[in-house]
Backbone as a ProteinNet text record, in pm:
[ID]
protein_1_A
[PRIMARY]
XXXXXXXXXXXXXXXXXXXXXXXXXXXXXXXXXXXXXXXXXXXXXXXXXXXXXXXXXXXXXXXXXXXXXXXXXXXXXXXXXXXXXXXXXXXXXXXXXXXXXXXXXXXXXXXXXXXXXXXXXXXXXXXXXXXXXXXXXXXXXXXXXXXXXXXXXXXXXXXXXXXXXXXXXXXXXXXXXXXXXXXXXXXXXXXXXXXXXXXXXXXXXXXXXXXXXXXXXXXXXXXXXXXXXXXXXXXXXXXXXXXXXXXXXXXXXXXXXXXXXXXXX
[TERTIARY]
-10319	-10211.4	-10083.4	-10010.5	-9922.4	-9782.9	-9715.2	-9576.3	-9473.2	-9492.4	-9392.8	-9399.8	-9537.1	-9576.6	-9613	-9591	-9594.1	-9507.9	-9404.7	-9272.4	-9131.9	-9141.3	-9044.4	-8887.5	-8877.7	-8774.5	-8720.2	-8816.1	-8813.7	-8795.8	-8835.2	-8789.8	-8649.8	-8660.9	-8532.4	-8422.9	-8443	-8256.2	-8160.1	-8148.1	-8058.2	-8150.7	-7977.4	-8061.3	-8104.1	-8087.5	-8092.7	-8252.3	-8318	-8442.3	-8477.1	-8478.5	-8494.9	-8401.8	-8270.8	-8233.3	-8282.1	-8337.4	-8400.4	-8558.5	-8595.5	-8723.3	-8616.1	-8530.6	-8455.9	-8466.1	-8430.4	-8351.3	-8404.7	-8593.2	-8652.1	-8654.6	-8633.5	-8635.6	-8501.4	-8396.5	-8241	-8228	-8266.4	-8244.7	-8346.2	-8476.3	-8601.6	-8664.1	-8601.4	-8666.6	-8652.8	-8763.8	-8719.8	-8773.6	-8642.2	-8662.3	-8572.9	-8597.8	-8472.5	-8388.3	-8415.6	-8329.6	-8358.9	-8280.8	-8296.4	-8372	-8451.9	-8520.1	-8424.3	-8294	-8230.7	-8236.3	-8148.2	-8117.9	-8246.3	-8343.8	-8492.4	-8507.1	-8505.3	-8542.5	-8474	-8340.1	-8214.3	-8261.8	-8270.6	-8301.6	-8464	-8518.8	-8660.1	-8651.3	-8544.1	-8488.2	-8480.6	-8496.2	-8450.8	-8326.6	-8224.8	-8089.2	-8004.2	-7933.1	-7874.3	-7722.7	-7639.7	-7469.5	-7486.5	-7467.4	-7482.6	-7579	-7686	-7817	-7767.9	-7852.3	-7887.9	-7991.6	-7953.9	-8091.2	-8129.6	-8204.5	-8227.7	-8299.4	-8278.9	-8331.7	-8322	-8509.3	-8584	-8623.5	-8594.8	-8589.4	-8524.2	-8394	-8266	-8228.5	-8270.2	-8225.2	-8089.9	-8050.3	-7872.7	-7829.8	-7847.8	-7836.2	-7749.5	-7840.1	-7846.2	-7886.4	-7964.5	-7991.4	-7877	-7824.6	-7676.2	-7579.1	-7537.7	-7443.9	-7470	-7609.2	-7599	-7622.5	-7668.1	-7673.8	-7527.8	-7423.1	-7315.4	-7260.8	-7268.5	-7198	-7311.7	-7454.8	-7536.3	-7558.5	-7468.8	-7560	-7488.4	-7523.9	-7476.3	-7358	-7250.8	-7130.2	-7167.9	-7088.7	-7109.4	-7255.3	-7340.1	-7427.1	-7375.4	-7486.2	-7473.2	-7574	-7531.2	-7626.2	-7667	-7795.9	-7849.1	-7883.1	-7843.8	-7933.2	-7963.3	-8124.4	-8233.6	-8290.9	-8292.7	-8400.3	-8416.7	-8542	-8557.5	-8483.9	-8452.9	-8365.8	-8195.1	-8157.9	-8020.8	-7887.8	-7910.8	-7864.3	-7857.1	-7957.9	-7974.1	-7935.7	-7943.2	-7798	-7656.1	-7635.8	-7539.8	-7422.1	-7554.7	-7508.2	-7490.1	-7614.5	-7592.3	-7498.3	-7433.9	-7349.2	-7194.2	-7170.1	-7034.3	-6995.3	-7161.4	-7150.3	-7090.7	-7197.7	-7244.3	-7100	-7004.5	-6898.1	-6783	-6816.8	-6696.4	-6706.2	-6850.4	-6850.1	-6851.2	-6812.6	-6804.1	-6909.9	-6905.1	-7045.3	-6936.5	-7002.7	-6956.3	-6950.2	-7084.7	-7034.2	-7154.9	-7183.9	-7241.3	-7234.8	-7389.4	-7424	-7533.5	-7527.3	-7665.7	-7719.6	-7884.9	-7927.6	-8078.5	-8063.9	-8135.5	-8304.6	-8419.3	-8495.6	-8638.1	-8711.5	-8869.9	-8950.3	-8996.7	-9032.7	-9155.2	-9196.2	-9328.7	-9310.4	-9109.9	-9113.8	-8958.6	-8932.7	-8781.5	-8733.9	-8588.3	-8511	-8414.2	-8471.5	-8436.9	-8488.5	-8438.9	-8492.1	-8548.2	-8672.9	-8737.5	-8671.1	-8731	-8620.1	-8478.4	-8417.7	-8332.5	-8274	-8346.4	-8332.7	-8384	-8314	-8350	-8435.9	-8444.5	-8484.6	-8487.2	-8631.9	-8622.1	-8663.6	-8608.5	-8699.5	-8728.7	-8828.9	-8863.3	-8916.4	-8863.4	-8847.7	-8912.7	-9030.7	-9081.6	-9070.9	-9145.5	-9137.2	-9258.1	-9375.3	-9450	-9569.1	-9538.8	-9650.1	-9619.7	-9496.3	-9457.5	-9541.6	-9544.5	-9579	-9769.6	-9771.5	-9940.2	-10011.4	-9895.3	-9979.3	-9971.4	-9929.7	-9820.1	-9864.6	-9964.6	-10017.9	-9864	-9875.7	-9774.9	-9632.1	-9634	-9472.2	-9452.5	-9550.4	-9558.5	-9565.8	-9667.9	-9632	-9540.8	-9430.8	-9279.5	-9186.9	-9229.2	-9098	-9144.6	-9295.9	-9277.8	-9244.4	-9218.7	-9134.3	-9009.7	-8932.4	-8778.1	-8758.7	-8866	-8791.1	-8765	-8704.8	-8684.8	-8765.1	-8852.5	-8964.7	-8859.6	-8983.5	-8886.5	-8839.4	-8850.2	-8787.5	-8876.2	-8822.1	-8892.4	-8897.1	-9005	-9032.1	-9028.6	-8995.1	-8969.9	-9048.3	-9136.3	-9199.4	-9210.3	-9158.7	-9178.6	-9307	-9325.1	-9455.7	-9506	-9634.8	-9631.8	-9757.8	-9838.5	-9942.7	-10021.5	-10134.1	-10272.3	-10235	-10206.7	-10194.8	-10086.8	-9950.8	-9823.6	-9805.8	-9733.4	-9700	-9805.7	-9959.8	-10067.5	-10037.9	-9956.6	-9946.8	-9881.8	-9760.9	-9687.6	-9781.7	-9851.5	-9934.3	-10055.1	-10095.3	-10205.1	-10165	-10016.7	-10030.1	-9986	-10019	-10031.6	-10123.8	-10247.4	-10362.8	-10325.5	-10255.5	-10261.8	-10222.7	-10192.7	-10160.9	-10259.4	-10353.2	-10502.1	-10487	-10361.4	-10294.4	-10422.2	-10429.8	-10487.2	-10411.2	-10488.6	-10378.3	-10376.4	-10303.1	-10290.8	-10084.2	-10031.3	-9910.3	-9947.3	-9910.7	-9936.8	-9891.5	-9808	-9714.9	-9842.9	-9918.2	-9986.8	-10148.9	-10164.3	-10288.5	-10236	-10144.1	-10119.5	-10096.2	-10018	-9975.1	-9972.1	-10078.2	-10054	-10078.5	-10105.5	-10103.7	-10226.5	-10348.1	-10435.1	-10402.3	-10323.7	-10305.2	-10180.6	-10082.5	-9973.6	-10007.6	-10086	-10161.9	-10261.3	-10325.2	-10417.4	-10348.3	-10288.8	-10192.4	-10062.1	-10001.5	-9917.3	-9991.4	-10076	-10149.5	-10248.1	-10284.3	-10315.4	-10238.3	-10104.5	-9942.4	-9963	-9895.3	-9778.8	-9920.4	-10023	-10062.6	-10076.4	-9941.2	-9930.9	-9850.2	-9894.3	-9795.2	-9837.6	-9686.5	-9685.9	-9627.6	-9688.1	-9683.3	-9587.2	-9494.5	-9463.3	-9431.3	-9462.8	-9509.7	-9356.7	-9286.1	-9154.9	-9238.7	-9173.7	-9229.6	-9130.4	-9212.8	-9081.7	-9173.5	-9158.9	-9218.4	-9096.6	-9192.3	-9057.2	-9078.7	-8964.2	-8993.3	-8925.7	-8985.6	-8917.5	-8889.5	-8816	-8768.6	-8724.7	-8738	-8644.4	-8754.8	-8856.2	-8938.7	-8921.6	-8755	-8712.1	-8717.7	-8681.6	-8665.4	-8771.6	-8943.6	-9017.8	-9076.5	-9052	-9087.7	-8992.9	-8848.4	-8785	-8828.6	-8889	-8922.7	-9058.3	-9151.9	-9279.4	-9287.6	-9132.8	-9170.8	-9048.6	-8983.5	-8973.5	-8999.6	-9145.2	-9188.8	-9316.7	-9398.1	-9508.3	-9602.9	-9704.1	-9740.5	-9656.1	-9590.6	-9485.9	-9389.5	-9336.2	-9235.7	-9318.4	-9211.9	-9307.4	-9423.8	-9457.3	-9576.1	-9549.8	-9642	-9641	-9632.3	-9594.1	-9536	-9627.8	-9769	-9839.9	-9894	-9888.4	-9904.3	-9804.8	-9691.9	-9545.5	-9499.4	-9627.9	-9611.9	-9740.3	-9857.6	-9941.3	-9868.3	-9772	-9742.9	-9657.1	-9557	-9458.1	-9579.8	-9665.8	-9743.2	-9841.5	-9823.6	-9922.4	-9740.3	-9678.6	-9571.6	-9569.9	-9523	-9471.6	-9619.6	-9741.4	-9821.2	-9847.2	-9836.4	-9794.5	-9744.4	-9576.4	-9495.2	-9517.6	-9595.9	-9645.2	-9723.7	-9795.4	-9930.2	-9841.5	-9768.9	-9690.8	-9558.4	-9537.5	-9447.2	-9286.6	-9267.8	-9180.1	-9157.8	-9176.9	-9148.8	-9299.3	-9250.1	-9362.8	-9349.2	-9456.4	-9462.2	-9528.1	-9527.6	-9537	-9542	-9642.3	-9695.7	-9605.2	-9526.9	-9482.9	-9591.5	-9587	-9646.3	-9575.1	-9496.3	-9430.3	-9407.3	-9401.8	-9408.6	-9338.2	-9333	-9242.2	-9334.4	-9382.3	-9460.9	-9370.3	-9353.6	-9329.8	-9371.2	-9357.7	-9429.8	-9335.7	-9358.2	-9291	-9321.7	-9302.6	-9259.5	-9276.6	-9433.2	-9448.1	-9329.8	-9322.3	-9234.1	-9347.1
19472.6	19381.1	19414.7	19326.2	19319.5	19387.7	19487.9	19583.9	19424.6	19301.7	19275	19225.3	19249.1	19238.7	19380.1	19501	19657	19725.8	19730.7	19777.1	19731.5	19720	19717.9	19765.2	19919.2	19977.1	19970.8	19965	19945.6	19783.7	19670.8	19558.6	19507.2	19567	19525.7	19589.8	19659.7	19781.8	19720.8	19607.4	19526.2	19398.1	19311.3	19161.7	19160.1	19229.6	19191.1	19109.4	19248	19149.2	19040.3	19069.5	18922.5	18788.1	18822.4	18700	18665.2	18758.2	18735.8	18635.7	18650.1	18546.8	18415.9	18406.8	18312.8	18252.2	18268.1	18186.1	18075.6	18108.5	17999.2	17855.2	17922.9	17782.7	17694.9	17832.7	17753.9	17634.6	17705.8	17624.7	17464.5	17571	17398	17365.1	17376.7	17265.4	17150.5	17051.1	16927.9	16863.7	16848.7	16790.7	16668.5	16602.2	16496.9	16626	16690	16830.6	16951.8	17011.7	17194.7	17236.7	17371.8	17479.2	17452.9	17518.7	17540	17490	17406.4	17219.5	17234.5	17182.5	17120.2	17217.6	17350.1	17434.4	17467.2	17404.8	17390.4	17256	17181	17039.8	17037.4	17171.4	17180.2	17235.7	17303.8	17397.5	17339.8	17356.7	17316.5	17416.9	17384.3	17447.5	17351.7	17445.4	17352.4	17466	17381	17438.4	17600.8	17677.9	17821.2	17933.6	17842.9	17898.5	18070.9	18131.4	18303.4	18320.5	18354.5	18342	18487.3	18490.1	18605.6	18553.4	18652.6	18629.6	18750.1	18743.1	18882.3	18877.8	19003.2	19003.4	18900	18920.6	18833.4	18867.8	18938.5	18953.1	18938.9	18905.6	18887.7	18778.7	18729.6	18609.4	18464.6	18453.1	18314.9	18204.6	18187	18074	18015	18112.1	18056.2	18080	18144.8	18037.4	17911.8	17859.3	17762.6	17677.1	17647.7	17543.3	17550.1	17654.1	17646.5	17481.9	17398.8	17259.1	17186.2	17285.6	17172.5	17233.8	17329.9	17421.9	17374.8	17373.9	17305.6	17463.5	17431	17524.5	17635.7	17783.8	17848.3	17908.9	17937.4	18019.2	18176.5	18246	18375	18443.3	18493.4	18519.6	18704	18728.8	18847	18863.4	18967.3	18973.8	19072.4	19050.8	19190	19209.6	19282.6	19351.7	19508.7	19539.9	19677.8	19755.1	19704.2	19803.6	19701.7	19855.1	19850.9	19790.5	19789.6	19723.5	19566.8	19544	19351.1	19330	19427.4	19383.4	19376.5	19472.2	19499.6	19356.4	19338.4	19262	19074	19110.4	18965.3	18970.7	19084	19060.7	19019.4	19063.2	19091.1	18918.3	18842.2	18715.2	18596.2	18657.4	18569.4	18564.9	18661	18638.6	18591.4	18561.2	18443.5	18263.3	18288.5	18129.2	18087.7	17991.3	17984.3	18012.8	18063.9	18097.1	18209.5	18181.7	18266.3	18432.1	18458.8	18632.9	18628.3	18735.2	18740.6	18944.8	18954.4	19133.3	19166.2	19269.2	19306.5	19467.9	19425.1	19601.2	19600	19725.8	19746.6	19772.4	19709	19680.7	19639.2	19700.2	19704.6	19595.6	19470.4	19361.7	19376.9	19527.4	19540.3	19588.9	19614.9	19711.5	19662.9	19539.2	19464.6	19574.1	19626	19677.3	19595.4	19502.8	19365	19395.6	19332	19325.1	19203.3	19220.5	19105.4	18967.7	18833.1	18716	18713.7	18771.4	18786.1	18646.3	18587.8	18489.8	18385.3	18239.8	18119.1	18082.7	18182.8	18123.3	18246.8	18283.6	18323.5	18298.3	18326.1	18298.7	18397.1	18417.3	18460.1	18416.2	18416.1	18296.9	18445.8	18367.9	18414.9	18582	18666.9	18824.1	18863	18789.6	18838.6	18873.8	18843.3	18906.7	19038.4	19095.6	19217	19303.7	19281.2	19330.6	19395.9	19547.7	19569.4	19507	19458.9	19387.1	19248.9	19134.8	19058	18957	19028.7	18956.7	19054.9	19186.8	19297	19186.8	19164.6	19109.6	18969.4	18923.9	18773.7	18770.9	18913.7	18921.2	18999	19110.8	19107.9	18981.7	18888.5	18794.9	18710.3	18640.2	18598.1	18663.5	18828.5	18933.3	18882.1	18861.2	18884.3	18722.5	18613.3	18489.3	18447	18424.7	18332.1	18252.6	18216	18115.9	17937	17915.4	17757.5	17822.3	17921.1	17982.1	17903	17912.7	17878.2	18048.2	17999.6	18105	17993.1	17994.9	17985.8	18070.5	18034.5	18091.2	17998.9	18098.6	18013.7	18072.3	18045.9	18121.7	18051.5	18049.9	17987	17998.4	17858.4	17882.6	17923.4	17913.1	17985.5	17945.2	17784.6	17707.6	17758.5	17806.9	17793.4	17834.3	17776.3	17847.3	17892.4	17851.6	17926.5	17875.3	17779.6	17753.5	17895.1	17940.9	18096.6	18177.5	18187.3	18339.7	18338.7	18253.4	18289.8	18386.2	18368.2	18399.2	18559	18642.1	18736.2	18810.5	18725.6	18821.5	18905.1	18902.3	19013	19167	19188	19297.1	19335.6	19223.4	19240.3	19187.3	19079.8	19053.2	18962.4	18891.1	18756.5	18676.3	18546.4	18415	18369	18451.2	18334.3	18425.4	18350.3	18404.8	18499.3	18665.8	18758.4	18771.4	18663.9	18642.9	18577.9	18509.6	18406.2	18453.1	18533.6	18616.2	18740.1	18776.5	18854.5	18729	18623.1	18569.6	18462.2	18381.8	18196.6	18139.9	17967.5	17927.8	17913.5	17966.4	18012.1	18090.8	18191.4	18336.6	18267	18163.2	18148.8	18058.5	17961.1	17922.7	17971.8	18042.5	18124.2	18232.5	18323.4	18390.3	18361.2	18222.8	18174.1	18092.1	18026.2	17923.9	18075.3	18163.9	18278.7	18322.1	18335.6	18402.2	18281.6	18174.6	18094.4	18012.7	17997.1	17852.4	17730	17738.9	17602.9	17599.3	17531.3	17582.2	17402.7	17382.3	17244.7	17330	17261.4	17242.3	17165.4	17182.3	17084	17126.6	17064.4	17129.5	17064.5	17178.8	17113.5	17028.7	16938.9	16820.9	16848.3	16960.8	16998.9	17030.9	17050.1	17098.9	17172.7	17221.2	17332.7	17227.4	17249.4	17204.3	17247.4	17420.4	17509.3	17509.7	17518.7	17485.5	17587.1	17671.4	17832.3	17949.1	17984.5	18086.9	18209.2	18258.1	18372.5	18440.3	18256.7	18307.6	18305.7	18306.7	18330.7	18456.2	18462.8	18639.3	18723.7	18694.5	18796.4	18772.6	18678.4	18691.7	18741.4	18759.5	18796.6	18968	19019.2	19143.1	19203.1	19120.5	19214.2	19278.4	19278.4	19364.8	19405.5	19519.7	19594	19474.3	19467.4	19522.9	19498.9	19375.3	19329.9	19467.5	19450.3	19574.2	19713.9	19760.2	19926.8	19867.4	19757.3	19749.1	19809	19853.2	19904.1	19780.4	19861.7	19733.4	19626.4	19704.9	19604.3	19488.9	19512.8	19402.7	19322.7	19426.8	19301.8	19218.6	19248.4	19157.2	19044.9	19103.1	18975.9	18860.5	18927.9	18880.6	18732.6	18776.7	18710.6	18564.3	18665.7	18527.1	18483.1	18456.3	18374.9	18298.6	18352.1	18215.5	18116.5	18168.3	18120.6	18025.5	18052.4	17915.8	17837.9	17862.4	17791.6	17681.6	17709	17657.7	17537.4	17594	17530	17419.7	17430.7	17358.2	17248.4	17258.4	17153.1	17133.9	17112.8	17055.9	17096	17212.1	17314.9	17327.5	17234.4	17184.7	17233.7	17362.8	17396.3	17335	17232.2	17184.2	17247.4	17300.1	17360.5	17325	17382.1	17278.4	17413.2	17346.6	17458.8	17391.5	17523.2	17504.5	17618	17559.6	17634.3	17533.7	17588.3	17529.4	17635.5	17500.9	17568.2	17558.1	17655.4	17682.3	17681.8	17594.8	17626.6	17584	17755.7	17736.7	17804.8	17730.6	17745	17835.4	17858.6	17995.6	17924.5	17877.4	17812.2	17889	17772.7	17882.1	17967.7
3597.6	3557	3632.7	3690.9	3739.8	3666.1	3739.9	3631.6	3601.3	3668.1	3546.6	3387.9	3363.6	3260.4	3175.9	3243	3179	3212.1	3312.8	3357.1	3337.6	3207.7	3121.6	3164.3	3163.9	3187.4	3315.2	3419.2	3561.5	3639.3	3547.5	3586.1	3467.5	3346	3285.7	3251.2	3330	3279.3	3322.1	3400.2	3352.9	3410.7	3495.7	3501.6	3675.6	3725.1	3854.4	3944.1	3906.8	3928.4	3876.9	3761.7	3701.6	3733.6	3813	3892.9	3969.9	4076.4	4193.9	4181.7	4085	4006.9	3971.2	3895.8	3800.5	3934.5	4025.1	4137.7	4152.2	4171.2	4248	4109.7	4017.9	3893.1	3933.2	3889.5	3894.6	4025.8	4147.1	4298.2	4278.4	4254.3	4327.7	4242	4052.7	3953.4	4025.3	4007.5	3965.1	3828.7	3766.6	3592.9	3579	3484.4	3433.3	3332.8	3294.9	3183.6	3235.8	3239.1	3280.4	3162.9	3212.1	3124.2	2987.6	3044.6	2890.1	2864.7	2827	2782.1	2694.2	2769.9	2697.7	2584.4	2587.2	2504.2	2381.2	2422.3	2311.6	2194.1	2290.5	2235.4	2125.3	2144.8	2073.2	1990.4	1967.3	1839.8	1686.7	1592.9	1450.4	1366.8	1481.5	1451.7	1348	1232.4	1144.3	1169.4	1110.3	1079.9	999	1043.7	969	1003.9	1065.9	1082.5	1105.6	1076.4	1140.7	1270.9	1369.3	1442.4	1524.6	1515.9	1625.5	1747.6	1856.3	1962	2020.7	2005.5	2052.5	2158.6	2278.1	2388.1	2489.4	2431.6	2491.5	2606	2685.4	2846.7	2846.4	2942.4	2964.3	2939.5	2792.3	2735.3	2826.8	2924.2	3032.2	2930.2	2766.4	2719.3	2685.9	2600.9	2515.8	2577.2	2693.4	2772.9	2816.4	2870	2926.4	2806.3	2703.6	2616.9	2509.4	2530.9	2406.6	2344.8	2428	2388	2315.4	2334.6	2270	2117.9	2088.7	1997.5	1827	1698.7	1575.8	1579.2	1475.8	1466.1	1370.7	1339.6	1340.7	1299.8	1411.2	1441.2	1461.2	1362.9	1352.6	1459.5	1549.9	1673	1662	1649	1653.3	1838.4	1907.1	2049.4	2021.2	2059	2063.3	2168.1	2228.6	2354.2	2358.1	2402	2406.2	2524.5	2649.4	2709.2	2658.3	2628.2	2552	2700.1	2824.5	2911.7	2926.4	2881.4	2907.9	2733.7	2673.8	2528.4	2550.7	2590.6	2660.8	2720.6	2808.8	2916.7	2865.6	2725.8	2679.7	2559.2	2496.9	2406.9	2498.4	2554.3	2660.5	2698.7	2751.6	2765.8	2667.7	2587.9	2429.9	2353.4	2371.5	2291.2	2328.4	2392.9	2425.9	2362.1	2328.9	2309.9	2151	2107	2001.8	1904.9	1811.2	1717.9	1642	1502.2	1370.9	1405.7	1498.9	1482.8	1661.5	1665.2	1808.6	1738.2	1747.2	1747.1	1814.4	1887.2	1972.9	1931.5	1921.9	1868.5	1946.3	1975.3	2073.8	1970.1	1996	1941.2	2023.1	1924.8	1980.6	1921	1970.4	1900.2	1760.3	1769.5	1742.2	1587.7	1601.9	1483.5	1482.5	1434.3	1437.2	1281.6	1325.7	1258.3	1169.6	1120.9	1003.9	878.4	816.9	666.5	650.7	561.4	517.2	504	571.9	523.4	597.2	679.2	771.7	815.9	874.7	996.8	914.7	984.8	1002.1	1119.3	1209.7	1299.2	1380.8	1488	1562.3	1731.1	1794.3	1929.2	2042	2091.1	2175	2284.4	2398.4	2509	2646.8	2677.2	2791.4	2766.9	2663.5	2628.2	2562	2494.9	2436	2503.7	2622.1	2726.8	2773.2	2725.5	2738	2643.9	2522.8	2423.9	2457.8	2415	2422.8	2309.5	2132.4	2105	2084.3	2101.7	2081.3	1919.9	1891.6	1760.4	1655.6	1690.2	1586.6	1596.8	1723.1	1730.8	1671.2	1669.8	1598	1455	1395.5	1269.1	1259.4	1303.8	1251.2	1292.6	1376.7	1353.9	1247.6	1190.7	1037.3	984.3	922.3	834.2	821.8	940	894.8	936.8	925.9	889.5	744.9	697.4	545.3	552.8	396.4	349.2	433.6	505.3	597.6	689.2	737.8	878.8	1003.4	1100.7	1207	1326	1375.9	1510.5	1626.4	1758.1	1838.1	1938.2	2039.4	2128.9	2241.2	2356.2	2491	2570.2	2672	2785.1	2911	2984.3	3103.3	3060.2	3155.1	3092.9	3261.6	3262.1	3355	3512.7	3520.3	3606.1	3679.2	3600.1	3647.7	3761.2	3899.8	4039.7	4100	4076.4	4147	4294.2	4324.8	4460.2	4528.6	4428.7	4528.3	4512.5	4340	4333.9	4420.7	4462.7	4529	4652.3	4701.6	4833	4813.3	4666.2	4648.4	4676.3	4731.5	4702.8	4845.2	4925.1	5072.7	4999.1	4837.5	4771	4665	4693.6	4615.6	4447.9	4415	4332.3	4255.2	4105.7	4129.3	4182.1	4212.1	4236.3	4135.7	4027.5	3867.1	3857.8	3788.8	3672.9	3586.5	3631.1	3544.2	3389.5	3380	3234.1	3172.3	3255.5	3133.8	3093.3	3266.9	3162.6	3101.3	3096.9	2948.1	2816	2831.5	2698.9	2757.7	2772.9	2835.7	2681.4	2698.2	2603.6	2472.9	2500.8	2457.8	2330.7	2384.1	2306	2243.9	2256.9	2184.9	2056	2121	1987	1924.3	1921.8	1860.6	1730.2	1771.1	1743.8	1618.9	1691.4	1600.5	1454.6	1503.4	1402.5	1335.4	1345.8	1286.7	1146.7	1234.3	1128	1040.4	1098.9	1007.4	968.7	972.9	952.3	998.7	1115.9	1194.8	1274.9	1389.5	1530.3	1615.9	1675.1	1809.5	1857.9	2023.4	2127.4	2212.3	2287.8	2359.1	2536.4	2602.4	2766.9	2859.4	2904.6	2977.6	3107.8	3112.5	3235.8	3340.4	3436.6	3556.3	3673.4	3798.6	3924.6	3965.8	4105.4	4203.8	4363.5	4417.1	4549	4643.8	4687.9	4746.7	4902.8	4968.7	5084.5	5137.7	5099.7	5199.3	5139.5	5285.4	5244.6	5222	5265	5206.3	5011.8	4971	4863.1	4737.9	4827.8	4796.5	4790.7	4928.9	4943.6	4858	4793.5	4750.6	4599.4	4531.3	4441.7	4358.2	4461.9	4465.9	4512.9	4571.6	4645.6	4491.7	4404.4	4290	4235.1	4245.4	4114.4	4193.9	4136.3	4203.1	4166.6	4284.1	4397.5	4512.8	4514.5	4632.4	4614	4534.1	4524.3	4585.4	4690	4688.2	4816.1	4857.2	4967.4	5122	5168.6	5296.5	5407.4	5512.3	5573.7	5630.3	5665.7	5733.7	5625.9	5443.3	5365.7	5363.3	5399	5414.4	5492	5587.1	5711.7	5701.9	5625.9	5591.6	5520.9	5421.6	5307.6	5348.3	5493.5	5507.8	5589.3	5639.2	5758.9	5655.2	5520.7	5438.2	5391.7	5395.7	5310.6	5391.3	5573.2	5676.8	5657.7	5645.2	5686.5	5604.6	5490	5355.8	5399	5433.4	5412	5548.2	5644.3	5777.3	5737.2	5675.5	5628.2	5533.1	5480.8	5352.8	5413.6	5585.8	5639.5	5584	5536.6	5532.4	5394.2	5286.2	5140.7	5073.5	4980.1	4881.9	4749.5	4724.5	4590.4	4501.4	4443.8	4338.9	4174.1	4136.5	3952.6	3840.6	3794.6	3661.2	3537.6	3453.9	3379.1	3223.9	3171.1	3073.8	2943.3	2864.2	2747.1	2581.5	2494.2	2383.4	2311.7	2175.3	2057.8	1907.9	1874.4	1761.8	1600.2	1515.6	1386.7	1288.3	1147.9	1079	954	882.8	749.8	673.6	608.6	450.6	381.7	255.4	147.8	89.9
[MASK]
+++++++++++++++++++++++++++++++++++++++++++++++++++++++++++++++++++++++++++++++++++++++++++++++++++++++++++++++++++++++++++++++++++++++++++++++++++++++++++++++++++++++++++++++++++++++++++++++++++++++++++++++++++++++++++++++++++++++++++++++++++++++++++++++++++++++++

């Protein structure tokens, strides 16, 4: 399995790598709505709500959706390296919302009390998890009876056009996020906990045009990360013909989607 799905401390002590990935979404979506946006808009946010958000990275959601969000929200940020808390409390408080607190936290073993939250989400992290069934049953723990969970992920398909051109590192050609946690395991899992879990699939492609910023997102994390040079030189003459073969424009299939299930009373 690929470290960005087991190298935790080493891809998230803060945000950097993980920009260097963000990039290729932010630059060559093409959507009628951005990631955020859409994911804001899927929410069952009311005036007051409590929410947590486990494994909040350098909270990039709630800056970019603040104008869409209902008024005072009580914002929990959780992630296990205490840097990308850090980095998302510092953000997060500037924008309007009732309180904004960050605690550094292990999804497997949330430091909440029973009934906590209105709402939690966990957006693209449970493929982190060794078990992600533990983390699904502590976020039903600390929702309130009518709580909602929130789960994002990628599913099997996603970007196999870039991952394939992993294999010169002996990689699969699949999204290592999704064979740890694609959509299989999100519904399985959730409809397990709560009883009942929808689906809804963001309707977006990529249409990448600069092969640099393929290679810098694929050489983030091990095996790219750390490769010797003569794979780094296969690596570059599989983008370069890629990109040859599809007349300089890589189209590319996303495949990500929102899960969400709710907290019988």
């Amino acid at each position: 399995m690929s470290s960005i799905t087991t190298d935790n401390a080493g891809q998230y002590g803060d945000s950097r790598k993980l920009a260097v990935r963000a990039r290729l979404h932010s630059e060559y979506t093409i959507a009628e709505t951005g990631w955020f946006p859409w994911v804001a808009a899927q929410l069952p946010l009311k005036p007051g709500d409590r929410v947590l958000d486990i494994g909040c990275g350098p909270g990039w959601f709630w800056t970019a959706v603040a104008n869409l969000l209902p008024e005072q929200l009580d914002l929990t940020l959780a992630d296990l390296s205490p840097g990308m808390v850090d980095e998302a409390v510092a953000r997060c408080s500037a924008l309007s919302l009732s309180s904004v607190r960050g605690k550094q936290a292990d999804a497997a073993a949330l430091p909440f009390e029973d009934g906590d939250f209105d709402l939690v989400i966990a957006m693209h992290m449970l493929y982190h998890l060794p078990d992600p069934a533990a983390g699904i049953a502590e976020m039903w723990r600390v929702l309130k009876p009518g709580g909602f969970l929130a789960v994002t992920t990628n599913g099997i398909g996603n970007m196999r056009e870039i991952y394939r051109l992993t294999a010169v590192f002996g990689s699969a050609p699949t999204d290592p996020a999704a064979e740890a946690f694609g959509y299989e395991a999100a519904e399985r899992l959730m409809r397990s906990q709560f009883g009942n879990v929808a689906m809804s699939e963001y309707p977006a492609s990529l249409r990448i045009t600069k092969p640099e910023d393929v290679f810098l997102a694929l050489t983030s994390y091990p095996p790219g990360e750390g490769a010797g040079g003569p794979e780094i030189a296969s690596f570059r003459q599989a983008i370069a013909e890629a990109f040859r073969q599809s007349n300089g424009v890589l189209e590319v299939r996303r495949e990500s989607a929102l899960f969400l299930s709710r907290k019988t009373a």
